[in-house]
Predicted model as a PDB file, atoms N, CA, C, CB and O in Angstrom, pLDDT in the B-factor column:
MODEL        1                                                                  
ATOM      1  N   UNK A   1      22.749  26.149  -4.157  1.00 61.00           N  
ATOM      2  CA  UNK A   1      21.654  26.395  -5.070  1.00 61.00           C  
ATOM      3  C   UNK A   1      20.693  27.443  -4.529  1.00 61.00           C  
ATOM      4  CB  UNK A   1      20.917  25.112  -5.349  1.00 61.00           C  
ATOM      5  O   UNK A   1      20.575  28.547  -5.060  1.00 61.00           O  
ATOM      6  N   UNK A   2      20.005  27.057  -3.446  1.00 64.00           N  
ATOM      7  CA  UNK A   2      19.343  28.188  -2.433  1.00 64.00           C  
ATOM      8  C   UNK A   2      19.631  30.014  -2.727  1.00 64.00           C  
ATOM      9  CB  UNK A   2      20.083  27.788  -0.803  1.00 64.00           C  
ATOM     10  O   UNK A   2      18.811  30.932  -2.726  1.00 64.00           O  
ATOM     11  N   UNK A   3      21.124  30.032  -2.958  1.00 69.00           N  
ATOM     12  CA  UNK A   3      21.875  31.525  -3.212  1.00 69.00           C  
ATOM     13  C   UNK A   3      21.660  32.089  -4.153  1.00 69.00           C  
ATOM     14  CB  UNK A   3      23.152  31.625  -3.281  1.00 69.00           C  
ATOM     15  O   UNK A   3      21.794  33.281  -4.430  1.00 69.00           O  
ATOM     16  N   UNK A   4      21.119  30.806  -5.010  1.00 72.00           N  
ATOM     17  CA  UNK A   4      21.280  31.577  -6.631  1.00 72.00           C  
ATOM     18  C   UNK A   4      19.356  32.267  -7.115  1.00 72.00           C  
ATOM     19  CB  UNK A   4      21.976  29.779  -8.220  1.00 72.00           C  
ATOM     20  O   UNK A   4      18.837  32.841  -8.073  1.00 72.00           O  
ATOM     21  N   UNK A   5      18.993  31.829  -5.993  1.00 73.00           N  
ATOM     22  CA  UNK A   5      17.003  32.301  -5.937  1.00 73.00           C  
ATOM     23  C   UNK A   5      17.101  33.064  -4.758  1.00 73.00           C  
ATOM     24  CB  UNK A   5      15.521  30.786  -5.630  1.00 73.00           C  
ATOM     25  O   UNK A   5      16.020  33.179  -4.179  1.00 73.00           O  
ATOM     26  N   UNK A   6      18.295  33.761  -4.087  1.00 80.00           N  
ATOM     27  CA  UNK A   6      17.848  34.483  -3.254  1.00 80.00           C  
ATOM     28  C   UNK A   6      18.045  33.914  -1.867  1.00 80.00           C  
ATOM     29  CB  UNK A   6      16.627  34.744  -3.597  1.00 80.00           C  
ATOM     30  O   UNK A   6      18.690  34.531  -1.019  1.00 80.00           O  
ATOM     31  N   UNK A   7      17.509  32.778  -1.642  1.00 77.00           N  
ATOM     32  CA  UNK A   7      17.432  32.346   0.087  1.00 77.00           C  
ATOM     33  C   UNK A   7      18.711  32.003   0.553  1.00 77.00           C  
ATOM     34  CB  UNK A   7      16.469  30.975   0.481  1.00 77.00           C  
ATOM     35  O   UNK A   7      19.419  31.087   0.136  1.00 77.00           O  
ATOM     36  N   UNK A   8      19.056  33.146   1.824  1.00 79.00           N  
ATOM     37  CA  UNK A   8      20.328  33.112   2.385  1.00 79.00           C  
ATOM     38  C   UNK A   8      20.440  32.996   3.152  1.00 79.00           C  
ATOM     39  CB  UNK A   8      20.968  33.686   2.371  1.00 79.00           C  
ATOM     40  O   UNK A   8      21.585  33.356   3.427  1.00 79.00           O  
ATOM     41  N   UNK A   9      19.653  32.448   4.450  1.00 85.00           N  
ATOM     42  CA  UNK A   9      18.936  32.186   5.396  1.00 85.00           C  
ATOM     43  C   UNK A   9      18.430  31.162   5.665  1.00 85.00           C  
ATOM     44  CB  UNK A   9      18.278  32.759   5.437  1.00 85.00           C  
ATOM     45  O   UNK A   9      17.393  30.845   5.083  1.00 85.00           O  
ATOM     46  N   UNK A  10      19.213  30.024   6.978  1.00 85.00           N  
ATOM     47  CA  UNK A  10      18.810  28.216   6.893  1.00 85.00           C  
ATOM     48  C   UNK A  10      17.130  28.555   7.029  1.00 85.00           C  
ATOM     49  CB  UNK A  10      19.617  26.891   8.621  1.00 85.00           C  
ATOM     50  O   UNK A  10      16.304  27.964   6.333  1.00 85.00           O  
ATOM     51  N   UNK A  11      16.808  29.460   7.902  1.00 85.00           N  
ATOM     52  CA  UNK A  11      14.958  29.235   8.756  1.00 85.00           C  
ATOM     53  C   UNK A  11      14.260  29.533   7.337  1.00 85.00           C  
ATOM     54  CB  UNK A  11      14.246  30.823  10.422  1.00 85.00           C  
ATOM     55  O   UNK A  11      13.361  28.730   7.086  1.00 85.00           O  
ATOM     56  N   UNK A  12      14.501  30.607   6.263  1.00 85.00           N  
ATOM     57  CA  UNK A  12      13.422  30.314   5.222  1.00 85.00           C  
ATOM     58  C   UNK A  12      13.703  29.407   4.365  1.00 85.00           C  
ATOM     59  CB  UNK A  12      13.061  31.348   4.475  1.00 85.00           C  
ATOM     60  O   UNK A  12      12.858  28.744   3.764  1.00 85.00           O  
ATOM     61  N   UNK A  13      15.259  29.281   4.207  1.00 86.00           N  
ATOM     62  CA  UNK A  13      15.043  27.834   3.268  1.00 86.00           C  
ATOM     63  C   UNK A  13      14.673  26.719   3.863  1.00 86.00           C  
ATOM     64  CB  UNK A  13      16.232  27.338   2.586  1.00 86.00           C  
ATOM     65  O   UNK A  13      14.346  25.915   2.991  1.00 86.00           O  
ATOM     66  N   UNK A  14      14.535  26.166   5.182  1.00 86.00           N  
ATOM     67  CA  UNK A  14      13.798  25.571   5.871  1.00 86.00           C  
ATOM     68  C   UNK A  14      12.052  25.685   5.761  1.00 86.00           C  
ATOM     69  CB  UNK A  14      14.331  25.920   6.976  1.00 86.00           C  
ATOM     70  O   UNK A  14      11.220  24.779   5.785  1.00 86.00           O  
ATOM     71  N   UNK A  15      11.930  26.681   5.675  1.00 82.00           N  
ATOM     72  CA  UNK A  15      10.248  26.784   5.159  1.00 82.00           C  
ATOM     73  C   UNK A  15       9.988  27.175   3.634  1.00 82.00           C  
ATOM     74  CB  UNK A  15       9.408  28.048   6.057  1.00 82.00           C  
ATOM     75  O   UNK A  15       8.881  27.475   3.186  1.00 82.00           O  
ATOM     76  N   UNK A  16      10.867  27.139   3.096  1.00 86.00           N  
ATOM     77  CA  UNK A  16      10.596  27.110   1.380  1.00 86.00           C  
ATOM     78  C   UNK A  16      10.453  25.555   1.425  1.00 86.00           C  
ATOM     79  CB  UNK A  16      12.076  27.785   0.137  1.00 86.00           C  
ATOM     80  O   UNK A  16       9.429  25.099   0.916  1.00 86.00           O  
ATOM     81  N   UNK A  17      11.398  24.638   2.000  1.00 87.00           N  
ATOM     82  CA  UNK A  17      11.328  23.447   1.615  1.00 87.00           C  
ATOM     83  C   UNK A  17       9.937  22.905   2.372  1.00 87.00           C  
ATOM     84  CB  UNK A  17      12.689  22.721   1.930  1.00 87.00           C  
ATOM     85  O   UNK A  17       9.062  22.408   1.663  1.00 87.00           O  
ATOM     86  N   UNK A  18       9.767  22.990   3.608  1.00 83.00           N  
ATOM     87  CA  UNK A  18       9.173  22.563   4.193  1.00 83.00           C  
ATOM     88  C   UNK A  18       7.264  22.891   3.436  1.00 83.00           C  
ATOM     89  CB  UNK A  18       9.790  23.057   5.523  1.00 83.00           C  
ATOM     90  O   UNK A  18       6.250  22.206   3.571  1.00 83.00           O  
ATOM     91  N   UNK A  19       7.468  24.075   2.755  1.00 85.00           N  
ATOM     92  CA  UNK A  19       5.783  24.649   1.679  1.00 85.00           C  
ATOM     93  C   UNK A  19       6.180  23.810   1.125  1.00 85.00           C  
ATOM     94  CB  UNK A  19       5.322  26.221   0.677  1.00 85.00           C  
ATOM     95  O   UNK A  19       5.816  22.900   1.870  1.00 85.00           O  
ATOM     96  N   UNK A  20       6.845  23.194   0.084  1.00 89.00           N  
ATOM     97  CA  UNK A  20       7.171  22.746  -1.673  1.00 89.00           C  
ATOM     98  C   UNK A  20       7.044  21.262  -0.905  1.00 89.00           C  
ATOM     99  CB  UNK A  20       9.144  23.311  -2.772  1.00 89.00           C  
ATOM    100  O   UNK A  20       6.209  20.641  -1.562  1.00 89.00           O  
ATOM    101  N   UNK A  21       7.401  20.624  -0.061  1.00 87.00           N  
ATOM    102  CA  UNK A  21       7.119  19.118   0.396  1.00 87.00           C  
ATOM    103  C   UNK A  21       5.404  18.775   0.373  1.00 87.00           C  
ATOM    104  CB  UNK A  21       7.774  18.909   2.116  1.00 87.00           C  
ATOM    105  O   UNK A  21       4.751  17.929  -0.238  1.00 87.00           O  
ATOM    106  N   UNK A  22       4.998  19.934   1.410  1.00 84.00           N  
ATOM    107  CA  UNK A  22       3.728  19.741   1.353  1.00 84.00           C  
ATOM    108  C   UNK A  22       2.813  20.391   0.449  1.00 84.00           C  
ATOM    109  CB  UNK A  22       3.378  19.918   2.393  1.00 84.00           C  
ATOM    110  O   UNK A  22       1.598  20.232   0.566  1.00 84.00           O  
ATOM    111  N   UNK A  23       3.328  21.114  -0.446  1.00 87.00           N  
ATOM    112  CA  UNK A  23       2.615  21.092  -1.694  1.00 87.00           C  
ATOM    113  C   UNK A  23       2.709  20.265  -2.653  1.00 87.00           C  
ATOM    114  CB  UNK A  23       2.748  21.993  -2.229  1.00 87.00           C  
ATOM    115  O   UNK A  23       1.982  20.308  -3.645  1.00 87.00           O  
ATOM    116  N   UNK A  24       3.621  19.415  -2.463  1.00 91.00           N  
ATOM    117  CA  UNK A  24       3.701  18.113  -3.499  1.00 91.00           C  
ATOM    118  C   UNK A  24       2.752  17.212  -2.770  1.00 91.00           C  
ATOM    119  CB  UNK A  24       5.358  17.322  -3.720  1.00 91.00           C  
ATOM    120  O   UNK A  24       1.891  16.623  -3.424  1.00 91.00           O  
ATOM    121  N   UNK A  25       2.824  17.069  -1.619  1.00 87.00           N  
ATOM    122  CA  UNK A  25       2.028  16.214  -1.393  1.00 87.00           C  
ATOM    123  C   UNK A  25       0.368  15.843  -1.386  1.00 87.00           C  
ATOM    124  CB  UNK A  25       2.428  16.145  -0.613  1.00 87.00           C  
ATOM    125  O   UNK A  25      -0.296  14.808  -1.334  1.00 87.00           O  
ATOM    126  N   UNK A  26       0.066  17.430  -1.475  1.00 86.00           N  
ATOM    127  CA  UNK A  26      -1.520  17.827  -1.491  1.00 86.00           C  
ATOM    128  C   UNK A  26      -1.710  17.702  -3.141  1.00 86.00           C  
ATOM    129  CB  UNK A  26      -1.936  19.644  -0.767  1.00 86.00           C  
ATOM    130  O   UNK A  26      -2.845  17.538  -3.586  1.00 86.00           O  
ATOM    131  N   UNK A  27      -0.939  17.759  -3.742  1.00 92.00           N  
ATOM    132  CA  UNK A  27      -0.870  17.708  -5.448  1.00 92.00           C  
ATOM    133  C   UNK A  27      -0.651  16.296  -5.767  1.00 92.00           C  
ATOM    134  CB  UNK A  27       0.446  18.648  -6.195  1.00 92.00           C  
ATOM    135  O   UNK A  27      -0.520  16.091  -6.974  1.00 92.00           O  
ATOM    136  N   UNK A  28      -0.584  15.386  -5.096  1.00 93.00           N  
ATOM    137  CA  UNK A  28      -0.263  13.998  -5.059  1.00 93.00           C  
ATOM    138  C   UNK A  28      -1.668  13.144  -4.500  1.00 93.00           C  
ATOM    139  CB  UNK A  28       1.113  13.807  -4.044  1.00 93.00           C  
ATOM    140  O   UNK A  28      -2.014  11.992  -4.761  1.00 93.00           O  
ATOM    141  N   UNK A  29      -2.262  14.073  -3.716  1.00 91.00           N  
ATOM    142  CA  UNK A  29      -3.830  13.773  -3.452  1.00 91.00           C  
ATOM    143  C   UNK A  29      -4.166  13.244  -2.299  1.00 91.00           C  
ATOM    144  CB  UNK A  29      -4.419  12.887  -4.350  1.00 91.00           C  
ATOM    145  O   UNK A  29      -5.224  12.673  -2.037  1.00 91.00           O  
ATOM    146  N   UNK A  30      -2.586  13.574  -1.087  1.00 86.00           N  
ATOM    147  CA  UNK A  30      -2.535  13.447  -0.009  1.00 86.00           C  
ATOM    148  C   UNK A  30      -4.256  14.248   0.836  1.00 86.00           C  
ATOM    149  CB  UNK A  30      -1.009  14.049   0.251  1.00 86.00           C  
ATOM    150  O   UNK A  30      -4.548  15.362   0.402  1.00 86.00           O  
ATOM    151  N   UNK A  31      -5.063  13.733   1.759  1.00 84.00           N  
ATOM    152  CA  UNK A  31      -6.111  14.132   2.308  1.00 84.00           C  
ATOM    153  C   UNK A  31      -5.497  14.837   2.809  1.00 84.00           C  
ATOM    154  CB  UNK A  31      -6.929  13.476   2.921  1.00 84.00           C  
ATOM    155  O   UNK A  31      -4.381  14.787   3.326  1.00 84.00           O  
ATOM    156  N   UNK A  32      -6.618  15.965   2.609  1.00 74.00           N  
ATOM    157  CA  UNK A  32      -6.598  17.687   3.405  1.00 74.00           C  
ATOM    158  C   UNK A  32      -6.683  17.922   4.402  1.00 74.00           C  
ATOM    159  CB  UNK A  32      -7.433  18.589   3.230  1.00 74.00           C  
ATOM    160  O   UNK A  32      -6.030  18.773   5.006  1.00 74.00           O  
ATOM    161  N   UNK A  33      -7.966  16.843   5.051  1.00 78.00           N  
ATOM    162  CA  UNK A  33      -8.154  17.120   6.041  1.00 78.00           C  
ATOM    163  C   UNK A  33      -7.520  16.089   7.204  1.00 78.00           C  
ATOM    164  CB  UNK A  33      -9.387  17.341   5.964  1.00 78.00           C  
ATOM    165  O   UNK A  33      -7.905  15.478   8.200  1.00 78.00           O  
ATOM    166  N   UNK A  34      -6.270  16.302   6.409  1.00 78.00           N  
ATOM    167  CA  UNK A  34      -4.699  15.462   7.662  1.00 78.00           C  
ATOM    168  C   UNK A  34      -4.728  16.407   9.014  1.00 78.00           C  
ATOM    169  CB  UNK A  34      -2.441  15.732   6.792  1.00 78.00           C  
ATOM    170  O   UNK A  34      -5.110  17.574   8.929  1.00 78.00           O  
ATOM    171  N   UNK A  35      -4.326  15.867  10.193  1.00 77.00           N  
ATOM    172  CA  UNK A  35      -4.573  16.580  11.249  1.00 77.00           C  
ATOM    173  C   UNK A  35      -3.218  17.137  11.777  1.00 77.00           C  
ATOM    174  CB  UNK A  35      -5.322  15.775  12.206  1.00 77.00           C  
ATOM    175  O   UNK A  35      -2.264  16.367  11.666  1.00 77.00           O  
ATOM    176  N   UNK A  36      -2.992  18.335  12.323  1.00 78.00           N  
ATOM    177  CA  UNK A  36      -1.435  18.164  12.839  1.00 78.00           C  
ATOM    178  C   UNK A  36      -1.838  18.909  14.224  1.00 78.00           C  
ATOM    179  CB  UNK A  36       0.028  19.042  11.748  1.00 78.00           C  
ATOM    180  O   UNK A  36      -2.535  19.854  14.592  1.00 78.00           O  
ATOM    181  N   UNK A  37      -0.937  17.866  14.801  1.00 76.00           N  
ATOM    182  CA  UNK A  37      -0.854  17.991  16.234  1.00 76.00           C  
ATOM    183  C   UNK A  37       0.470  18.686  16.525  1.00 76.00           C  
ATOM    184  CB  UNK A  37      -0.964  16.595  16.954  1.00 76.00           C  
ATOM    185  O   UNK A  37       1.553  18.255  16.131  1.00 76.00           O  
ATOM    186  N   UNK A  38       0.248  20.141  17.470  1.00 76.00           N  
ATOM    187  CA  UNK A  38       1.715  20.783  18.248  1.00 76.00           C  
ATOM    188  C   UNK A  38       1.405  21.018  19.379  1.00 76.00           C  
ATOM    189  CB  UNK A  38       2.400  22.127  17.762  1.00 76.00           C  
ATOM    190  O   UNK A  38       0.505  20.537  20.067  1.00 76.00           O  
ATOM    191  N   UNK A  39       2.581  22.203  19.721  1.00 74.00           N  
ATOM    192  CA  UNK A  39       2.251  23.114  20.941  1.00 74.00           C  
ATOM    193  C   UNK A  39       1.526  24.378  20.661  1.00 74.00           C  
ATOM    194  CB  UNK A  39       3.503  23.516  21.643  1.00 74.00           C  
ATOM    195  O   UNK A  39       1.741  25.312  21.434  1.00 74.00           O  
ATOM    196  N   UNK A  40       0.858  24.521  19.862  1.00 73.00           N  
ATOM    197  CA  UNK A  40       0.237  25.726  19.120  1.00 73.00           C  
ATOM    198  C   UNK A  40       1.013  26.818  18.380  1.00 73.00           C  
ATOM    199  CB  UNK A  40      -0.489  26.423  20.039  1.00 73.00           C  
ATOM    200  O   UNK A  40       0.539  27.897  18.022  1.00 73.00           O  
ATOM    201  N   UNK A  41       2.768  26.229  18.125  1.00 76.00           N  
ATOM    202  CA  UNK A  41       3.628  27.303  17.363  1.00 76.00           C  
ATOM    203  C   UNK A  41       2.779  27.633  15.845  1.00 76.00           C  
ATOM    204  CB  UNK A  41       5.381  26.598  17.053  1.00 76.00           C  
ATOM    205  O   UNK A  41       2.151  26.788  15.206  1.00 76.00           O  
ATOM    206  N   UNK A  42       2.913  28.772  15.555  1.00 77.00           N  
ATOM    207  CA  UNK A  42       2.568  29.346  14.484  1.00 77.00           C  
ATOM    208  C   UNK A  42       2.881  28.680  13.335  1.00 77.00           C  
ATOM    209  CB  UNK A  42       3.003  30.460  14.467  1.00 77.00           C  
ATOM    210  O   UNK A  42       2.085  28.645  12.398  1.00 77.00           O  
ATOM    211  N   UNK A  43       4.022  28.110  13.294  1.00 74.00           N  
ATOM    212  CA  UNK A  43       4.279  27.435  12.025  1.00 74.00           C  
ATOM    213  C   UNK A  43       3.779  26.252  11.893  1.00 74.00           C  
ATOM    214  CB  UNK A  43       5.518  27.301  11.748  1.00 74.00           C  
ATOM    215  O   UNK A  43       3.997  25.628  10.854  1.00 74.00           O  
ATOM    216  N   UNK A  44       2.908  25.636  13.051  1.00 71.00           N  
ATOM    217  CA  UNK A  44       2.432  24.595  12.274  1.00 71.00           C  
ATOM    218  C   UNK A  44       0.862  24.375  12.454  1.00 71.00           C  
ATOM    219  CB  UNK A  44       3.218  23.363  12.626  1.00 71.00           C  
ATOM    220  O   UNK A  44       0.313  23.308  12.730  1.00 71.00           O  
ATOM    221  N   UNK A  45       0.178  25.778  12.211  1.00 70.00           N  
ATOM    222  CA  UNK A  45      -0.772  25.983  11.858  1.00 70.00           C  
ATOM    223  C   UNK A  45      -1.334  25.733  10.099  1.00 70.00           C  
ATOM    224  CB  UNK A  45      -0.747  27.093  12.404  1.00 70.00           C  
ATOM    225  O   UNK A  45      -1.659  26.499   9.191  1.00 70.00           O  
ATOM    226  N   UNK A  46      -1.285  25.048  10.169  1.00 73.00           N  
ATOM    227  CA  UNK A  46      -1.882  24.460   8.037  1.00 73.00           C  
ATOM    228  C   UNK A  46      -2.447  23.745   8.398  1.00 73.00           C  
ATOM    229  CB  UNK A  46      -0.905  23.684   6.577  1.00 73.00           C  
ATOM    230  O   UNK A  46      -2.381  23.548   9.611  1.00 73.00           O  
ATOM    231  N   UNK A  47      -3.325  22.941   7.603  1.00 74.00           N  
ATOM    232  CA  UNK A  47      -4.372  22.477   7.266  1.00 74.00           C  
ATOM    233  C   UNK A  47      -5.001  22.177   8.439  1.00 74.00           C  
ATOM    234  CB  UNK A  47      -4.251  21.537   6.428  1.00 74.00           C  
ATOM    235  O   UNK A  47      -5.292  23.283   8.893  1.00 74.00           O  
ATOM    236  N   UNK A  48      -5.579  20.929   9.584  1.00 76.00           N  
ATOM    237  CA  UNK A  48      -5.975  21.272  10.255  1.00 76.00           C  
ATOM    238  C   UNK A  48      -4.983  21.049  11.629  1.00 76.00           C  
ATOM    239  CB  UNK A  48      -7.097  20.883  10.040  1.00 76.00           C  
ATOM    240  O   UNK A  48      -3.985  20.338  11.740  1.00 76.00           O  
ATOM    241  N   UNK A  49      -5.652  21.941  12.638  1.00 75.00           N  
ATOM    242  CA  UNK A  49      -4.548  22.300  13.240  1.00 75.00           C  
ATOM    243  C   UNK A  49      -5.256  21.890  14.942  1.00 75.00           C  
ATOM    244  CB  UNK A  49      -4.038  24.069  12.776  1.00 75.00           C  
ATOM    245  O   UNK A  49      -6.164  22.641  15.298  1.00 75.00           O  
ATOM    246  N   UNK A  50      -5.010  21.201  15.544  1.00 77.00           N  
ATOM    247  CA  UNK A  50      -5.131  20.833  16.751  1.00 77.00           C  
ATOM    248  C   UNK A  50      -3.643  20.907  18.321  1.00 77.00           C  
ATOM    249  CB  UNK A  50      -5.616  19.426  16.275  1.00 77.00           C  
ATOM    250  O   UNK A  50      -2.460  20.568  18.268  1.00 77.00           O  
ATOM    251  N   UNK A  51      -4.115  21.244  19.002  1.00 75.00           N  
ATOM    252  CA  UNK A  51      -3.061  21.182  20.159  1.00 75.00           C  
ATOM    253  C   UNK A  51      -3.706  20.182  20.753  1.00 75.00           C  
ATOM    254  CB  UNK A  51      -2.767  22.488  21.133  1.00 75.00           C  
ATOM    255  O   UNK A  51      -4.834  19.702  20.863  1.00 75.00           O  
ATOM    256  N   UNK A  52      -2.061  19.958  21.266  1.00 76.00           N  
ATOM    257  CA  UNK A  52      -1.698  18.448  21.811  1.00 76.00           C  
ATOM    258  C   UNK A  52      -2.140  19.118  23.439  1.00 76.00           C  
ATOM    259  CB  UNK A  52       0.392  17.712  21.488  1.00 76.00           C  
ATOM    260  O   UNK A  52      -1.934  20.197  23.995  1.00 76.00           O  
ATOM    261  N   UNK A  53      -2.876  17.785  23.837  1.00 74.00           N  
ATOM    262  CA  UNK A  53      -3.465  18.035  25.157  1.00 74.00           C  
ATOM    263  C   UNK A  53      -2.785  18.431  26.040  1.00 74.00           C  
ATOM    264  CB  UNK A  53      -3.990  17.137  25.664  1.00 74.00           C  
ATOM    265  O   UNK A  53      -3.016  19.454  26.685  1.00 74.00           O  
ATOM    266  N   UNK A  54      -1.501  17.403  26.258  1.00 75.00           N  
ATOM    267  CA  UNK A  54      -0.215  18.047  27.299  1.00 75.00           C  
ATOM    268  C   UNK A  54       0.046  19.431  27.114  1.00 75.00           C  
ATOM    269  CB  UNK A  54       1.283  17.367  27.051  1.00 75.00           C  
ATOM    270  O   UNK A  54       0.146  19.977  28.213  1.00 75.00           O  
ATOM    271  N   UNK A  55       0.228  20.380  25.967  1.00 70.00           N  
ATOM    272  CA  UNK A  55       0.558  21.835  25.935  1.00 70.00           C  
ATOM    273  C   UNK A  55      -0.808  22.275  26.430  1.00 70.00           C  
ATOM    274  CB  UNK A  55       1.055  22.492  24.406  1.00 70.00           C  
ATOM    275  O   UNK A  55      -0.969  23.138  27.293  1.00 70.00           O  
ATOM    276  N   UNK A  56      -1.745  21.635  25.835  1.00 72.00           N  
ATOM    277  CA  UNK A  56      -3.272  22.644  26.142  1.00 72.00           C  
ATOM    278  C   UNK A  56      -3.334  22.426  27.958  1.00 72.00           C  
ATOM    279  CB  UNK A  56      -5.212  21.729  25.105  1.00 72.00           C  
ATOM    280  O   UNK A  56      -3.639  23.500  28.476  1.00 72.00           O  
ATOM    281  N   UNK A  57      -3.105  21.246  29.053  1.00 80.00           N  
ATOM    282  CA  UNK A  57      -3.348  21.121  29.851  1.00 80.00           C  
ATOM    283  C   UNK A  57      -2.262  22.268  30.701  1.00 80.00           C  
ATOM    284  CB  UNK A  57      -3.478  19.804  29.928  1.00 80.00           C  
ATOM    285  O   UNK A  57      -2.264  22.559  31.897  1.00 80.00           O  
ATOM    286  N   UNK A  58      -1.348  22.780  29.570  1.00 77.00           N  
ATOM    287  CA  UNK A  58      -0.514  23.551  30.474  1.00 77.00           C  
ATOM    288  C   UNK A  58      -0.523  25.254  30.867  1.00 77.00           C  
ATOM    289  CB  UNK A  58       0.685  23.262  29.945  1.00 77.00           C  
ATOM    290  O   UNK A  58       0.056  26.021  31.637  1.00 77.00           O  
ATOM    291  N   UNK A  59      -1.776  25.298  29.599  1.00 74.00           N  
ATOM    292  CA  UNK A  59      -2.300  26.545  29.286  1.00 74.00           C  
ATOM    293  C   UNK A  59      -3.099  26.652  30.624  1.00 74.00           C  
ATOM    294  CB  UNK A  59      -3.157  26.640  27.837  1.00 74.00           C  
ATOM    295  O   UNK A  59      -3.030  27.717  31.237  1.00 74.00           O  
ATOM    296  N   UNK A  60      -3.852  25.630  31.119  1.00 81.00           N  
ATOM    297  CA  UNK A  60      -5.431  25.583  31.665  1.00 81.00           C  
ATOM    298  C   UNK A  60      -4.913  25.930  33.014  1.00 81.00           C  
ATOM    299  CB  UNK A  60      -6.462  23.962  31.551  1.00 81.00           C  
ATOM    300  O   UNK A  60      -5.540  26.764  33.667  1.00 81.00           O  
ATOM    301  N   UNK A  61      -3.551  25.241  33.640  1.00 84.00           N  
ATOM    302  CA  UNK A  61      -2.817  24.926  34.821  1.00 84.00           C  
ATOM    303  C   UNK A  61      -2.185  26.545  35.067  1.00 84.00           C  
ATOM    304  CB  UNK A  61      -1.584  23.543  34.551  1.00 84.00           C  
ATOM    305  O   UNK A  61      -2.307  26.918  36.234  1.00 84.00           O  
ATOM    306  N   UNK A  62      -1.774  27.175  34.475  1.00 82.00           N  
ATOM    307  CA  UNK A  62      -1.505  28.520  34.012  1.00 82.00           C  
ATOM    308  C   UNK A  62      -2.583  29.624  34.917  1.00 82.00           C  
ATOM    309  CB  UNK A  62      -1.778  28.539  32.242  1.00 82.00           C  
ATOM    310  O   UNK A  62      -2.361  30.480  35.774  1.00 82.00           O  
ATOM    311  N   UNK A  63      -4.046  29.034  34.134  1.00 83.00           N  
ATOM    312  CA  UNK A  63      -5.134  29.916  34.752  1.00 83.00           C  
ATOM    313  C   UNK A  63      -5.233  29.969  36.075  1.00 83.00           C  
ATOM    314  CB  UNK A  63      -6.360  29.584  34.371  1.00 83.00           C  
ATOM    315  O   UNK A  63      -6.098  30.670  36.602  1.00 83.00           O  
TER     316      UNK A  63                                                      
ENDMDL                                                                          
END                                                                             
């Protein structure tokens, strides 16, 4: 199905699905201000966006 809109490629149909999940869910009246915790990868910068202490402590250890 993916082929027939174009996406030919698992990583964006992976993030087509991964927008359209969480746009159903914010349209469902899921709270905004849900928190997501990573390693600071780019992709999971949306709504609000916090790093997980273990990656941040590894940044600091770095300095």
């Amino acid at each position: 199905m993916r082929e027939s809109i174009g996406i030919v490629q698992t990583k964006v149909a992976e993030r087509v699905t991964e927008a359209a999940l969480l746009g159903g869910l914010i349209e469902s009246g899921i709270n905004r201000k849900l928190l997501i915790l990573s390693d600071g990868a780019r992709q999971f910068n949306i709504l609000i966006h916090g790093l997980c202490w273990v990656h941040g402590e590894r940044i600091i250890r770095m300095l």
